[in-house]
C-alpha positions in Angstrom: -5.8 -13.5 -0.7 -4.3 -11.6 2.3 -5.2 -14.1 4.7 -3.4 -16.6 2.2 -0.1 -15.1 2.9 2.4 -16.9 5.3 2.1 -15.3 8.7 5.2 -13.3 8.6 4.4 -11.7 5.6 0.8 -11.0 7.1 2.5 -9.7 10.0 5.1 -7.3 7.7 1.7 -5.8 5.2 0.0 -5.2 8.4 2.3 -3.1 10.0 3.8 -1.6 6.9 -0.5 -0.3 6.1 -0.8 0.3 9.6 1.9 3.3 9.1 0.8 4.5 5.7 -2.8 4.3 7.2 -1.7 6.5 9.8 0.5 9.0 7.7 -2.9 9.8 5.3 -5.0 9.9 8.7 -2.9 13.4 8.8 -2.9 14.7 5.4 -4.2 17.8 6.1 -1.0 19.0 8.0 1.6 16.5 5.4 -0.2 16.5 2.2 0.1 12.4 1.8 -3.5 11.5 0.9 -3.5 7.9 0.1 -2.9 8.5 -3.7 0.3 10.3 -2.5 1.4 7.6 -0.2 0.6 5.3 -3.3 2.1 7.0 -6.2 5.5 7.0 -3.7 5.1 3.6 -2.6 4.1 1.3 -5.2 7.2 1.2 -7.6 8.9 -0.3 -4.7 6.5 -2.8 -3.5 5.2 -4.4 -7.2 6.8 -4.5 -10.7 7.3 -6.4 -13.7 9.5 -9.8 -13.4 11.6 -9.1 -16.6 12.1 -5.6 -18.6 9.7 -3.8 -20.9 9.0 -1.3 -22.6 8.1 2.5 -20.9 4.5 2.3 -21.7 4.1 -1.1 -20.8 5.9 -0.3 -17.2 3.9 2.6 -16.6 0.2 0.6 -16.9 1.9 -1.6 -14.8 3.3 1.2 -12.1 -0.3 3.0 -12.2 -2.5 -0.3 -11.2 0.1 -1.4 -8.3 -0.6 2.2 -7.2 -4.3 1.6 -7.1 -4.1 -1.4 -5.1 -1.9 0.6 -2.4 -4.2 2.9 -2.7 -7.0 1.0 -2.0 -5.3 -1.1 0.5 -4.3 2.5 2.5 -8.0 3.7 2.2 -9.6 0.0 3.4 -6.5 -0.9 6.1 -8.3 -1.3 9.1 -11.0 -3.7 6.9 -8.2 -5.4 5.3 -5.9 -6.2 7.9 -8.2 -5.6 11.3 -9.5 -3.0 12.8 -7.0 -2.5 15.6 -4.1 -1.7 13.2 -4.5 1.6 15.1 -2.6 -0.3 18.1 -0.1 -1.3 16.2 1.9 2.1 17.1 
């Protein structure tokens, strides 16, 4: 599905991983593992088109944080292996 994406949005996920990628490659000085980066991150990348309910929300908020998880832990895979040059 990634490789579906119009090129600049490609382009904006890639270097946007790149970075979180690189922040949980030094979790053990910062403390942002990839569930940290993911549990920050995710409300503000996916969410619901129209308002619901708090429980409803929070299923939602918890499996767009999975996916950025994921998509942290499996970067280079995802999105090339020299997302490491990116910087």
């Amino acid at each position: 599905l990634i490789h579906q994406l119009p090129e600049a949005n490609l382009i904006l996920l890639r270097h946007l991983f790149g970075v979180l990628h690189h922040i949980e490659q030094n979790s053990g000085v910062n403390q942002m593992n990839a569930f940290n980066l993911a549990l920050c991150i995710a409300p503000n990348m996916l969410w619901l088109p129209s308002p619901t309910g708090p429980e409803e929300e929070s299923q939602s908020t918890k499996k767009v944080a999975l996916l950025v998880q994921f998509l942290i832990e499996n970067s280079g895979e995802i999105f090339g292996g020299d997302i490491a040059s990116l910087f």
